[in-house]
C-alpha positions as CSV (number, residue, x, y, z in Angstrom):
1,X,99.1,76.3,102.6
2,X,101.5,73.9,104.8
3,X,101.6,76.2,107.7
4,X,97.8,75.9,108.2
5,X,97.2,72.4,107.1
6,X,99.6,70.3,108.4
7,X,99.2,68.8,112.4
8,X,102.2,70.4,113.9
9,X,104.2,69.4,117.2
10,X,106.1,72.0,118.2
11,X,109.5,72.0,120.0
12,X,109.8,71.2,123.9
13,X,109.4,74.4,126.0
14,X,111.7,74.2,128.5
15,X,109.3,77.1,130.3
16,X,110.3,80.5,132.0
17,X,113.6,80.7,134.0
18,X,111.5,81.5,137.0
19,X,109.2,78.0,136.6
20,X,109.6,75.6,139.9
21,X,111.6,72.4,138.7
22,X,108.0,70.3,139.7
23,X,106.5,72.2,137.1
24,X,108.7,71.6,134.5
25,X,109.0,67.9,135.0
26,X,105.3,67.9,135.2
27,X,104.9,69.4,131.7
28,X,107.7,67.0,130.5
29,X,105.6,64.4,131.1
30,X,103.2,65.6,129.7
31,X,104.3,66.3,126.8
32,X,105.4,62.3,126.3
33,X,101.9,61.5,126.8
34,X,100.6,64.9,124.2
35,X,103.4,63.4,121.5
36,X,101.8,59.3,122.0
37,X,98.3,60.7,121.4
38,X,96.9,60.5,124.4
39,X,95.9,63.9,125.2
40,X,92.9,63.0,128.0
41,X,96.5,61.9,130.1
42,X,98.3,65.0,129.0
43,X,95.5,66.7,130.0
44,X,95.3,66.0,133.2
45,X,98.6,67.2,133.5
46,X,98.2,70.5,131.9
47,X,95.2,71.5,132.9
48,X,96.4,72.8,136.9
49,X,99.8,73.8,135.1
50,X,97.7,76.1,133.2
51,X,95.6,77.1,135.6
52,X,98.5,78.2,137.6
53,X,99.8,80.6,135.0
54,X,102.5,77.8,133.6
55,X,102.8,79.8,130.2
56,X,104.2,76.8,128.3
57,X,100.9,74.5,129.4
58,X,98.5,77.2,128.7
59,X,99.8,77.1,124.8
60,X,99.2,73.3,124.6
61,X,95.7,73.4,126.3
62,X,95.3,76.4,123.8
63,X,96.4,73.5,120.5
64,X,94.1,71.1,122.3
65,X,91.1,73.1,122.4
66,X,91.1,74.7,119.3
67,X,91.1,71.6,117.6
68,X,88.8,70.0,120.4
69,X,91.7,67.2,121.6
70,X,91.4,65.3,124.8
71,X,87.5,64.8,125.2
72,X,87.3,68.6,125.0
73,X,84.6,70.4,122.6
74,X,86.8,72.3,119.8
75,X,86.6,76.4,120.9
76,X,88.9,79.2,119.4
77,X,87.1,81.6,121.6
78,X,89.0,80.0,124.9
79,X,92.1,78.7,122.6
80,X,92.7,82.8,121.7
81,X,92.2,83.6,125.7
82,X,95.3,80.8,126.1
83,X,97.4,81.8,123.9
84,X,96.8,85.6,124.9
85,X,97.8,84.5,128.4
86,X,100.7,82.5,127.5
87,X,102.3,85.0,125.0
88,X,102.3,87.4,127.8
89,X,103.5,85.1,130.3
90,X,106.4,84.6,128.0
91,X,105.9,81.7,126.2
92,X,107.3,82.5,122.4
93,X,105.1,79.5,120.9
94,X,101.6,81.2,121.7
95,X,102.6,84.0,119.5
96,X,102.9,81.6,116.3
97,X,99.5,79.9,117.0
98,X,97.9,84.0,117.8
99,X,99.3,85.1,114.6
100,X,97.7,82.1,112.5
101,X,94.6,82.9,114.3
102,X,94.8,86.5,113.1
103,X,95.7,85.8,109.8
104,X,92.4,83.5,109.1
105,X,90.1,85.7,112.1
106,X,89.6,83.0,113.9
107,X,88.7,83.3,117.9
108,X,86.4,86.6,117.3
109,X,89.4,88.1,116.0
110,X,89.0,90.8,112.7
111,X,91.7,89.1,110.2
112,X,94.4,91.2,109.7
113,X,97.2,90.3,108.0
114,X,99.4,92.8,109.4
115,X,98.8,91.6,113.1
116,X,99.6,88.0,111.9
117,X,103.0,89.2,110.3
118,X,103.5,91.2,113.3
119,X,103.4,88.0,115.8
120,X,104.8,85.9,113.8
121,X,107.8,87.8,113.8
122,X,108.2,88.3,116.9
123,X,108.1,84.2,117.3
124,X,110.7,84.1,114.9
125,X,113.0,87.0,115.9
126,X,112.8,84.6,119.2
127,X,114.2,81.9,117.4
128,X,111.3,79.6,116.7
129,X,111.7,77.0,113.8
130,X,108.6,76.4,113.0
131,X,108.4,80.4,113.2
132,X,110.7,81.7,110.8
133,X,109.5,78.6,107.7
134,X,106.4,80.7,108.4
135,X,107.4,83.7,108.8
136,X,108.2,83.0,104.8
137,X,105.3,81.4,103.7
138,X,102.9,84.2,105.7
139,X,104.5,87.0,103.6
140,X,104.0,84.8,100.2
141,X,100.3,84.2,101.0
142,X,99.8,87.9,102.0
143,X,100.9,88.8,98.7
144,X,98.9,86.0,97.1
145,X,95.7,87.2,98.6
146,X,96.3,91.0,98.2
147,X,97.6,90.7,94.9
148,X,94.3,88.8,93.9
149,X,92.1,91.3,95.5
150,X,94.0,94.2,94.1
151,X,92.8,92.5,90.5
152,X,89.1,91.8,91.7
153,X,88.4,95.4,92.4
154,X,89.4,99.0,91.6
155,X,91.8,100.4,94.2
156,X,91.4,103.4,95.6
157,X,94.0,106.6,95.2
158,X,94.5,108.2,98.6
159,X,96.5,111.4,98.3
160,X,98.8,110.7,100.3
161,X,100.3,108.8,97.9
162,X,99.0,110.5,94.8
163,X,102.3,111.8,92.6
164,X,103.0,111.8,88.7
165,X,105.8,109.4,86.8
166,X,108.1,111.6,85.8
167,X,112.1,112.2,85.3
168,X,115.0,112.2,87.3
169,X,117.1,115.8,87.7
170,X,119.9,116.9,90.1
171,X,118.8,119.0,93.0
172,X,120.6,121.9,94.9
173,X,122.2,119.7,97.5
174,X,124.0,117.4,95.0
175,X,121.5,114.2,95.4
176,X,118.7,113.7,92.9
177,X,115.2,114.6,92.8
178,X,111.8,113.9,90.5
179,X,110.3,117.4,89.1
180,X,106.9,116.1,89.4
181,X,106.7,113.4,92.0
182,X,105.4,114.0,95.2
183,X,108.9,113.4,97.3
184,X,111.1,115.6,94.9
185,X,113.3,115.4,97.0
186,X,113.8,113.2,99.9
187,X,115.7,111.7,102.7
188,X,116.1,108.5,104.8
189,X,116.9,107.7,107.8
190,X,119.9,106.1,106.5
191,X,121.6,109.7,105.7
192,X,121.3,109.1,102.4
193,X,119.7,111.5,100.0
194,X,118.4,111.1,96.7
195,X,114.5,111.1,95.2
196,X,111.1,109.5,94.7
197,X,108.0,109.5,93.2
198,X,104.7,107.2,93.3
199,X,102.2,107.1,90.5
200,X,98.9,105.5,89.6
201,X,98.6,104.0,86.2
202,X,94.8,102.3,85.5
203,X,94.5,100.0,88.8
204,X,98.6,99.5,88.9
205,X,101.0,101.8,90.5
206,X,104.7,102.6,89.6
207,X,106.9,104.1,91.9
208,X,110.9,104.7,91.9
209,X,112.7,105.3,94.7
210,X,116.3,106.0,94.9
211,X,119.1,106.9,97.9
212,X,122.3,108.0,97.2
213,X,125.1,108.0,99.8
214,X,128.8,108.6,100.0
215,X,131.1,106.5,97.7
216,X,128.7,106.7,94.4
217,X,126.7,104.1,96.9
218,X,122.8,104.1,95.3
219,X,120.2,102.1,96.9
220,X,116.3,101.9,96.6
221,X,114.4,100.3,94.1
222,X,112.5,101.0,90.8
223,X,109.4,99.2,89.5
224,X,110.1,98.4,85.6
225,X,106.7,97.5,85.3
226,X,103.2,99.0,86.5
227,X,102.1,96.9,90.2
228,X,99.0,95.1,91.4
229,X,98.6,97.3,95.0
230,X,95.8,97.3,97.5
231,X,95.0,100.1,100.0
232,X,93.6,98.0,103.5
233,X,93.2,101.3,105.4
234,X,93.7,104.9,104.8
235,X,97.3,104.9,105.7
236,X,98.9,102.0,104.3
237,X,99.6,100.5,101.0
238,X,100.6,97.2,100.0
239,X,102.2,96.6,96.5
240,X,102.9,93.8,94.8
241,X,105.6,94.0,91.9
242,X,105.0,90.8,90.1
243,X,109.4,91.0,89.1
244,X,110.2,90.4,92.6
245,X,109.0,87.5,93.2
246,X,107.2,86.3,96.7
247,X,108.5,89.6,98.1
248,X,106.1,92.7,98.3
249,X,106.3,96.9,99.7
250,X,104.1,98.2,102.1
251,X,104.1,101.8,103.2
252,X,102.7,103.3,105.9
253,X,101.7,107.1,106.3
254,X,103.4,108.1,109.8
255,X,102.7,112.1,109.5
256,X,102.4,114.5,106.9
257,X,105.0,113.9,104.4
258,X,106.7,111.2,106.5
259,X,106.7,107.5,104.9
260,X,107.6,104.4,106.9
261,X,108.5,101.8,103.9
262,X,109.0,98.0,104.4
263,X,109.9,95.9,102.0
264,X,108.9,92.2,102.9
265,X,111.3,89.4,102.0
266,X,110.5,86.2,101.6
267,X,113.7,83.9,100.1
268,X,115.8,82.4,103.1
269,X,118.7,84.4,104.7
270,X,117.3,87.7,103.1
271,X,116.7,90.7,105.6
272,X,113.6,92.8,105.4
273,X,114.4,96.2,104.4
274,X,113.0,99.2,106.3
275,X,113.6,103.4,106.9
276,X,111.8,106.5,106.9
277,X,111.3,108.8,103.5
278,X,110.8,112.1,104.1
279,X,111.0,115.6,102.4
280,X,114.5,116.7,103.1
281,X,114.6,119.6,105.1
């Protein structure tokens, strides 16, 4: 749990292109004081910066109150108000503190995992350090968490994902499909064509998933082994096959017969996979 338990101090904003130089050197110095510990001092600092709409400052007074620094009384409620106002003012470190907020529910926020992956992504497609570490360790614990739940309970089986295990056979068009799944035969947004089927077996679910492209080119991915899953709402899924690792699959029901699957990856320098599945026309 490093992202949420260790005191972080986060990189020097260097603020919005539009900021007045006086407020930039004013947050500088503020930050020198924030860094030595004496946060009354930075306060004093940050406090009309923020209240000026200074993004960067209103993410520091949002740190400081949500852990009640400076002589201030510890409130998520006002820290989430901060950050809000920050992230929208442009400030890319407000979006890693909201998305730690969302993942725990903290502020009056419903905790939703999604939202926090959502944010924190966005700080790290930005380019934040501390962002992208935990951008990593964010996917591992949502799989920890969902895969424990999954295990605690009995899933549900929405039909929108209900389909048999079955076997592979060529289709018409010269791509593949499954004879008894429910995409027979599908399509991505890729080009590619090929097949796939999802199946419930006890409180795991297989699936298989395969694209075939030009070349002899195959892609997708098959589960050798029956997955922990959980269903958070009536159209998504999160599975968790325990041979991948960290890494997980969520898929999302778009519109009738239209998947949206992303496959979250968590080892450094490995890109997320994403694309439609549909029913080929």
């Amino acid at each position: 749990m490093r992202l949420f338990m260790i005191f972080m101090v986060c990189a020097l904003s260097s603020g919005p292109a539009w900021a007045e130089p006086s407020d930039e050197a004013q947050y500088r110095a503020a930050i020198v004081k924030f860094e030595k510990g004496l946060f009354p001092s930075a306060a004093k600092i940050l406090v009309p910066l923020s209240n000026k709409g200074y993004a960067p400052a209103q993410t520091r007074m949002g740190f400081m109150l949500q852990r009640g620094l400076g002589g201030y009384p510890a409130s998520q409620t006002k820290a989430l108000a901060l950050y809000r106002a920050a992230a929208q003012g442009g400030d890319v470190e407000a979006n890693y503190f909201l998305s730690i907020m969302a993942f725990h529910g903290q502020g009056g926020l419903v905790k939703s995992s999604t939202e926090a992956l959502r944010l924190m992504k966005l700080a790290a497609d930005a380019g934040l350090p501390q962002a992208k570490a935990g951008l990593a360790e964010l996917r591992a614990l949502v799989k920890k968490e969902g895969t424990e739940q999954a295990r605690k309970t009995t899933q549900p089986q929405p039909d929108w994902l209900i389909g048999r295990w079955g076997q592979a056979e060529p289709d018409e068009a010269g791509g593949l499909r499954d004879h008894s799944g429910t995409f027979h035969r599908s399509c991505s947004d890729k080009g590619n064509r090929g097949f796939a089927t999802i199946g419930y077996v006890g409180n795991s679910m297989m699936l298989d998933i395969i694209h075939l492209g030009t070349a002899g080119f195959m892609g997708g991915f098959s589960l050798n082994k029956p997955a922990d899953y959980s269903i958070p709402d009536n159209a998504h899924a999160n599975i968790y096959p325990l041979e991948w690792g960290g890494s997980w699959l969520e898929v999302e029901k778009r519109e009738p017969g239209v998947l949206f699957v992303h496959q979250h990856m968590v080892k450094a320098g490995e890109e997320d996979e994403k694309y439609w599945l549909k029913i080929c026309e």
